[in-house]
C-alpha positions in Angstrom: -1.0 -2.6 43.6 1.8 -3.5 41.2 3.0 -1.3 38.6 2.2 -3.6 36.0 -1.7 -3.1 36.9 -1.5 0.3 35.6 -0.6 -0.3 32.3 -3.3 -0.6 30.3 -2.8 -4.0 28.3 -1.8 -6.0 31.6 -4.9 -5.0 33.4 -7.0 -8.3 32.1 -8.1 -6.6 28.7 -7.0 -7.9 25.4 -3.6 -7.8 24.5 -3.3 -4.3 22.6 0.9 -3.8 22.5 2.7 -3.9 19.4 5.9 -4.9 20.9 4.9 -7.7 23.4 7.9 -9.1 23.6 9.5 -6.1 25.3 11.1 -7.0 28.6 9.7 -3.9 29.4 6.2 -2.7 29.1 7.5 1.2 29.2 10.5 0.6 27.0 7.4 -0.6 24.5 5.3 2.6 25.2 8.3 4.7 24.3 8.9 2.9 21.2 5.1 2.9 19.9 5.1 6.7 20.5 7.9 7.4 18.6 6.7 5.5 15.6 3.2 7.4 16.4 5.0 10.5 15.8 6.9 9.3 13.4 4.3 8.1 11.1 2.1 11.8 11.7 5.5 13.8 11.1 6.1 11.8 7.6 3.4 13.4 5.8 4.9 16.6 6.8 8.1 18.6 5.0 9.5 19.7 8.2 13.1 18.8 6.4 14.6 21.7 4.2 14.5 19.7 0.9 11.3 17.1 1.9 11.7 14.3 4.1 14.8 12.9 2.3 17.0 15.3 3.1 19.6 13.0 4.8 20.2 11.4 1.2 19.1 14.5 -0.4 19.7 15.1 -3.6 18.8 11.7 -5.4 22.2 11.3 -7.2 22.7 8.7 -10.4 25.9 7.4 -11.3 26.1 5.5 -14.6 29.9 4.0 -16.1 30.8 2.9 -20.0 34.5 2.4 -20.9 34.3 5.8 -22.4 32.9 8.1 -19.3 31.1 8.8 -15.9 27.4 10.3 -16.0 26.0 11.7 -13.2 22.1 12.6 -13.0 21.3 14.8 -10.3 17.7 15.6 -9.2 17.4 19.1 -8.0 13.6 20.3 -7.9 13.0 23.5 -7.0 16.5 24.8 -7.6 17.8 26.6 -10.1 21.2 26.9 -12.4 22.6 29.5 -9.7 21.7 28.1 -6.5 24.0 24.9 -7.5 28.3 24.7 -7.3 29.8 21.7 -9.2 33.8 21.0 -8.5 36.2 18.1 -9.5 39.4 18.5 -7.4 41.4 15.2 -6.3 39.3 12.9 -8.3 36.2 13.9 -5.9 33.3 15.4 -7.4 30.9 17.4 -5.4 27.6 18.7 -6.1 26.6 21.4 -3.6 24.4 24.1 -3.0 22.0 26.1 -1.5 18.1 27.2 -1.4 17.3 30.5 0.3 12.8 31.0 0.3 10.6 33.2 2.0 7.0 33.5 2.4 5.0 36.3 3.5 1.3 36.6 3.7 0.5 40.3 5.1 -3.2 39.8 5.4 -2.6 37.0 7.6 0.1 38.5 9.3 2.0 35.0 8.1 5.6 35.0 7.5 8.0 32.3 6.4 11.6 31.4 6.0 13.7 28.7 5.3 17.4 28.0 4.2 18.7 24.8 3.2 22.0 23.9 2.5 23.3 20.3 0.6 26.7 18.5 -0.5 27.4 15.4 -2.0 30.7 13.5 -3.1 31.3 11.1 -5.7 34.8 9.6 -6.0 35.6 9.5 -9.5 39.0 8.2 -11.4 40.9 8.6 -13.8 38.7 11.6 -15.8 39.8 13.9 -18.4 39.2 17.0 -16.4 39.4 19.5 -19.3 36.8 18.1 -20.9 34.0 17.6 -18.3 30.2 18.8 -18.8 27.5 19.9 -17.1 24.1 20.9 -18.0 20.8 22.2 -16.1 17.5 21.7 -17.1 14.2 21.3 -15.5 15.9 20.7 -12.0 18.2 17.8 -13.4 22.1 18.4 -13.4 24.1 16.6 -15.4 27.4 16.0 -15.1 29.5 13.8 -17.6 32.7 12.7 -17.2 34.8 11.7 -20.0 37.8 9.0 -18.7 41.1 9.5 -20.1 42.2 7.3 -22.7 44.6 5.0 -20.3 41.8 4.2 -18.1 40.0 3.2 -20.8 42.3 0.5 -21.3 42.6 -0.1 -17.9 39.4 -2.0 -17.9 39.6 -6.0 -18.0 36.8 -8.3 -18.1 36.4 -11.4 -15.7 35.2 -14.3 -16.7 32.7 -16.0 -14.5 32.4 -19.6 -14.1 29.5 -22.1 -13.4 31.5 -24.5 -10.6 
């Protein structure tokens, strides 16, 4: 008997894999059962801040000729669990969220800690004068640019050749 006869989908019934054109009918099992587990672990927030955490927060960055605004969504976070710094023309918007559950009469107890960072390059700012603000689990951050770099700023014209 062949090893291919034990596989399920070579064994004369229909044609069930997803990946067919695998050169290898295991390397196409392994695949579909990570996406399997995949797909049932989605619905699931086994990541400290919900399944985004790799990009985690959702950061906005908006530009004028006048200043830098950045929108940060931070639900479930409060003013104290978040640091904001400007050094080197670097901003970063870190933090952390500390929770704990505990149900006695189910003898159910539950912890988690999370921690998060994110960098935005930003030039030429007037660091003196920078804002920030907290409300509802939004930070936001604005930057005004000095007045040289507002002049710094020259339109291209773009051509139809």
């Amino acid at each position: 008997m062949a090893l291919r006869d034990l596989i399920p989908w070579n064994n004369g019934s229909p044609d069930l894999s997803p990946h067919r054109s695998e050169p290898h009918p295991f390397l196409a099992l392994h695949r579909e059962m990570n996406r399997l587990f995949d797909d049932a672990f989605r619905t699931f927030d086994v990541a400290p801040f919900g399944s985004q955490a790799i990009g985690w927060p959702n950061v906005e960055v908006n530009e004028t000729e006048e200043e830098v605004s950045v929108v940060a969504e931070l639900p479930g976070l409060e003013e104290k669990d978040v640091n904001v710094e400007l050094r080197d023309g670097l901003l970063t918007i870190s933090g952390e969220k500390r929770s704990e559950t505990e149900d006695k009469e189910r003898r159910f107890s539950e912890r988690y800690y999370g921690r998060f960072a994110r960098s935005i390059p930003v030039d030429d700012v007037d660091q003196d004068k920078v804002e920030a603000s907290f409300k509802n689990g939004v930070l936001t951050v604005t930057l005004p640019k000095l007045p040289t770099a507002q002049h710094k700023v020259k339109r291209i014209a773009i051509t139809g050749k």
